[in-house]
C-alpha positions as CSV (number, residue, x, y, z in Angstrom):
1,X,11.7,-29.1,-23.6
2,X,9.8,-29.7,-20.2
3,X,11.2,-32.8,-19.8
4,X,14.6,-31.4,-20.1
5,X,13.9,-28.9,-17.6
6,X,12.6,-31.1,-15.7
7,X,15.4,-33.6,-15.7
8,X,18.1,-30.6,-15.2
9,X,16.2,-29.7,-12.2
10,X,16.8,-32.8,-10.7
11,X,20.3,-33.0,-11.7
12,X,20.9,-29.9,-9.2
13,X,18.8,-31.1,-6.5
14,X,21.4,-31.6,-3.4
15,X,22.8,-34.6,-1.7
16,X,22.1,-35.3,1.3
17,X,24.1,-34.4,4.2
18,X,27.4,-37.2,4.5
19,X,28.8,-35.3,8.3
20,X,28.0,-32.8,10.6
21,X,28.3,-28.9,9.7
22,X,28.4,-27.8,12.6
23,X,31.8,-26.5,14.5
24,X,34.0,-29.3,16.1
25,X,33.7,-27.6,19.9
26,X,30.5,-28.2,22.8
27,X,28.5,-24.7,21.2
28,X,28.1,-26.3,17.7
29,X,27.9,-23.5,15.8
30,X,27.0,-23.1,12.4
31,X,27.9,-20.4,9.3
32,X,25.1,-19.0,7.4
33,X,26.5,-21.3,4.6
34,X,26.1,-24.7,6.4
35,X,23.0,-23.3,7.6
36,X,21.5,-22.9,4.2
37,X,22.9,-26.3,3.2
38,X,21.4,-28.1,6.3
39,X,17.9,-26.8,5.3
40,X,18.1,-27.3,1.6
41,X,19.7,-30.9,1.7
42,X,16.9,-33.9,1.7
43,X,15.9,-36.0,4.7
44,X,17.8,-39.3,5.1
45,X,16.4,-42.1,7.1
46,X,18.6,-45.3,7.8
47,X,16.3,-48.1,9.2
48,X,16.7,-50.3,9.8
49,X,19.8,-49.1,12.6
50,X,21.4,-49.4,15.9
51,X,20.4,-47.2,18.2
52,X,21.6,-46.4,21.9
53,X,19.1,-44.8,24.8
54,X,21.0,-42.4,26.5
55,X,19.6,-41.2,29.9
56,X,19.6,-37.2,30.8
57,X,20.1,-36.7,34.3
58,X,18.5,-33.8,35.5
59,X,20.5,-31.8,38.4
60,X,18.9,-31.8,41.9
61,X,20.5,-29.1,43.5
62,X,23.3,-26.5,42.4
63,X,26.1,-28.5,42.3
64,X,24.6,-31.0,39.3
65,X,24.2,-34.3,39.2
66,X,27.4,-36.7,39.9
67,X,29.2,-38.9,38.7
68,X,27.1,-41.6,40.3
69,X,24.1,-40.4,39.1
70,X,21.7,-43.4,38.8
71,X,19.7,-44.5,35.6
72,X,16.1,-43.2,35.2
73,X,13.6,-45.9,36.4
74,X,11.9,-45.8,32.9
75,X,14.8,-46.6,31.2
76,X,14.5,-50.0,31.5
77,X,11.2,-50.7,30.4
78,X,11.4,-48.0,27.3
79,X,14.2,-50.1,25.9
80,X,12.0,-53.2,26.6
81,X,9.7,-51.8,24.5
82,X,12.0,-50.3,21.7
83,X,13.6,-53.8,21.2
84,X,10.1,-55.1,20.2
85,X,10.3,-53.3,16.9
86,X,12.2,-54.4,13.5
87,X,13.0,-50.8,12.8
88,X,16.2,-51.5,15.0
89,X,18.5,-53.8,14.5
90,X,19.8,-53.2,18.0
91,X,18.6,-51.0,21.1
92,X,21.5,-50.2,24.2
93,X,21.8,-48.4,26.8
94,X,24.6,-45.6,27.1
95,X,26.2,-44.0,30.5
96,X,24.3,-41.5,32.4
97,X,25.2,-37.9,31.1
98,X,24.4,-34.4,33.1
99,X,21.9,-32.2,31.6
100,X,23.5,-29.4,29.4
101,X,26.9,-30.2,30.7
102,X,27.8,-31.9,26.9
103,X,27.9,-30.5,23.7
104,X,26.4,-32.8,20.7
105,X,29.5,-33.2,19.5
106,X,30.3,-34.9,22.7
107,X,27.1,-36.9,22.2
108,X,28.3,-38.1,18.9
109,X,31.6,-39.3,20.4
110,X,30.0,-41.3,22.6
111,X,27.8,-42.6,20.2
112,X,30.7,-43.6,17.9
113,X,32.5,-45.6,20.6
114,X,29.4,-47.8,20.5
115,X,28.7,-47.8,16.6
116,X,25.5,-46.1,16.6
117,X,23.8,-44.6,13.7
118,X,21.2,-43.3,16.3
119,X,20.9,-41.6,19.9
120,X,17.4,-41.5,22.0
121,X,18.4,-38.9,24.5
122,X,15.6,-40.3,27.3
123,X,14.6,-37.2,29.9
124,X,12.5,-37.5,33.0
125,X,11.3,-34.2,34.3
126,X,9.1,-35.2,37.7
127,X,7.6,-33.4,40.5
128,X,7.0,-34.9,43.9
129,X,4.9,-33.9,46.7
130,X,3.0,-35.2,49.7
131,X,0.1,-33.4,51.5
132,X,-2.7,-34.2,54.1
133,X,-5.7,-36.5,52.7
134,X,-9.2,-36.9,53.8
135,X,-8.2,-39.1,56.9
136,X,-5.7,-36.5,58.1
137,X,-8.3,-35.8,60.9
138,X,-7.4,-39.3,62.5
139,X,-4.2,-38.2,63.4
140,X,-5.0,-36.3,66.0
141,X,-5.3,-39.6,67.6
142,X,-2.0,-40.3,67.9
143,X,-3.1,-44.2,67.2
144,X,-4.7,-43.7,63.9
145,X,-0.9,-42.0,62.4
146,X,-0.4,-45.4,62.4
147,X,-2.5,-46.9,60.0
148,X,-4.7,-44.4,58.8
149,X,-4.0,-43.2,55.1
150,X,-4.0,-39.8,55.8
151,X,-1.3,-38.0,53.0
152,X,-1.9,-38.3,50.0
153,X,1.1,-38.7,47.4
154,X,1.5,-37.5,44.3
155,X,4.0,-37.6,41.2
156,X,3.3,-35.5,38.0
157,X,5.6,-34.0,35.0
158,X,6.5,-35.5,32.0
159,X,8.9,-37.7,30.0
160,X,10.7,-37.2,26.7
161,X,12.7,-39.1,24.1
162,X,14.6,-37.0,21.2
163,X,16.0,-39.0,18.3
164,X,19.7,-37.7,17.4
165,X,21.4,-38.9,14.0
166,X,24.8,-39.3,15.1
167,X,26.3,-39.0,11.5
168,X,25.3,-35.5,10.8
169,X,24.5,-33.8,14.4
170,X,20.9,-33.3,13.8
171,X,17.9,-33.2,15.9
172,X,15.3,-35.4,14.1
173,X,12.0,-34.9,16.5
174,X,11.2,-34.8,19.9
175,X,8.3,-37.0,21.7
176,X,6.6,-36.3,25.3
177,X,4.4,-37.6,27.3
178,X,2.8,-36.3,30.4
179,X,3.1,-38.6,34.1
180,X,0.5,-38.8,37.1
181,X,0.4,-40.7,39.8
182,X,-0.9,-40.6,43.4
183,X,-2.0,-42.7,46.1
184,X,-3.2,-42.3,49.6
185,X,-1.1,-44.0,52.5
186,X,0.2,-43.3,56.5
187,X,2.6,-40.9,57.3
188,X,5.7,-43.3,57.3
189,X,8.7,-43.3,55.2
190,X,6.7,-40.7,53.0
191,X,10.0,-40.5,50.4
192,X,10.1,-44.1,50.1
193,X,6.2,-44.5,49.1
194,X,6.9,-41.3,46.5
195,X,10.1,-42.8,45.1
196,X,7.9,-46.2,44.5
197,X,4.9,-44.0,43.1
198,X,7.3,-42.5,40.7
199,X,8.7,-45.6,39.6
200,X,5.5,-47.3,38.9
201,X,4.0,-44.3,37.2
202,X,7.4,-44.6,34.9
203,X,6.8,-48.5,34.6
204,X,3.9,-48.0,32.6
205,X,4.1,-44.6,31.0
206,X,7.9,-45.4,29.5
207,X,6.6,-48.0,27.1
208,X,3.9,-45.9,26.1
209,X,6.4,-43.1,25.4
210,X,8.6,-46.0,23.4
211,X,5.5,-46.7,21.2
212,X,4.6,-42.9,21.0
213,X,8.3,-42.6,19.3
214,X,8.1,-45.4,16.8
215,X,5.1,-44.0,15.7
216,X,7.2,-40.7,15.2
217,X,9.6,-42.6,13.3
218,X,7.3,-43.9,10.8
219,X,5.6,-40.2,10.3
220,X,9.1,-38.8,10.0
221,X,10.1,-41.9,7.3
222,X,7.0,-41.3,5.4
223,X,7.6,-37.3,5.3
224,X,10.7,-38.0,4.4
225,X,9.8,-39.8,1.5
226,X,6.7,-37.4,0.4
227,X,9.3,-34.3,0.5
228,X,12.0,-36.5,-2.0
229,X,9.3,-37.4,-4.7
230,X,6.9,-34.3,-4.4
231,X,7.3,-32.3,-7.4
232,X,8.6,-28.5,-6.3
233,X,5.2,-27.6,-8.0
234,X,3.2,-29.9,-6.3
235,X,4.8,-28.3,-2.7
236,X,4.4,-24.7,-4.0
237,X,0.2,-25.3,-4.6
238,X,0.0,-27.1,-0.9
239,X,1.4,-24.5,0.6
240,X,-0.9,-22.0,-0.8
């Protein structure tokens, strides 16, 4: 008789999800019964996949970022890094998008055009600033402005890659990792020196983030597959 029960209990156990629940429009919004379904359906993992790094610009002043807006300096090297791994079968870029100015079902348009079963939305969120250094005092001088390194730059903030499944609309985790930089230098062509700083700090932290989300994908695959072949009794006594 317990084996029965056991075997009609995972008769009834659900699918998991085939599409998206969520309403066809930029809000995404979701009945109570498409809730309930989302959380009670299984995890599904499809590796290995295609997957496309999209890049998140962040607006710099009221108006938003335009339609020119240039690709994130770590980009580059976090796909570099991503293409290393056999969990994709291919890693590409996608077009620049404007922070909150798309819905996901926009993202998942885009993401179909390229036939991806995955999106890394790729965010850099970086403060800049410049301010007087020990050698400042040479600059009263006049001469030593020249070649003294008396400002100090310095970059600091984070970046963060979130993996998207593109078939359903769901948000599978989110990875960040925090930036610093600085270095001391003259007074001359101060935004140049912090937009180098910046993209050095990115060059190396990027494929550290790349690495810190392939990790993620193989804690999120092996949750995936502890939740499927747990035992609801086995679940009920860890959680107590």
């Amino acid at each position: 008789m317990a084996s029965s029960r056991q075997a009609a209990a995972a008769q009834v156990q659900p699918a998991p999800l085939e599409r998206s629940l969520f309403a066809r429009e930029p809000n995404g919004q979701l009945t109570e019964d498409a809730l309930q379904k989302i959380l009670a359906a299984p995890i599904e993992l499809d590796l290995p996949a295609r997957v496309g790094v999209m890049p998140i610009a962040t607006a710099m002043d009221w108006r938003g970022p335009g339609p020119d807006a240039r690709v994130p300096a770590g980009v580059a090297p976090f796909v570099e890094r991503l293409r290393k791994d056999a969990a994709f079968t291919i890693v590409t870029q996608t077009l620049v998008i404007p922070s909150g100015a798309l819905g996901m079902e926009a993202l998942r348009e885009n993401a179909a055009r390229y036939r991806l079963r995955y999106l890394l939305l790729y965010r850099e969120a970086l403060a800049r600033r410049s301010r007087l250094g020990a050698w400042a005092w040479g600059y009263a001088t006049g001469v030593g402005a020249l070649f003294l390194p008396g400002q100090r730059h310095e970059v600091y903030g984070y970046i963060e890659a979130s993996m998207f499944d593109v078939k359903t609309g769901l948000m599978m985790f989110t990875t960040r990792r925090a930036i610093t930089a600085s270095e001391s230098a003259n007074v001359w062509h101060g935004d140049d020196k912090l937009a180098h700083l910046a993209a050095s700090a990115l060059g190396k932290f990027a494929p550290e983030l790349a690495g810190d989300v392939v990790a993620d994908l193989r804690h999120f695959a092996a949750a995936a597959a502890a939740e499927q072949h747990a035992p609801p009794a086995v679940a009920t006594e860890q959680l107590q």
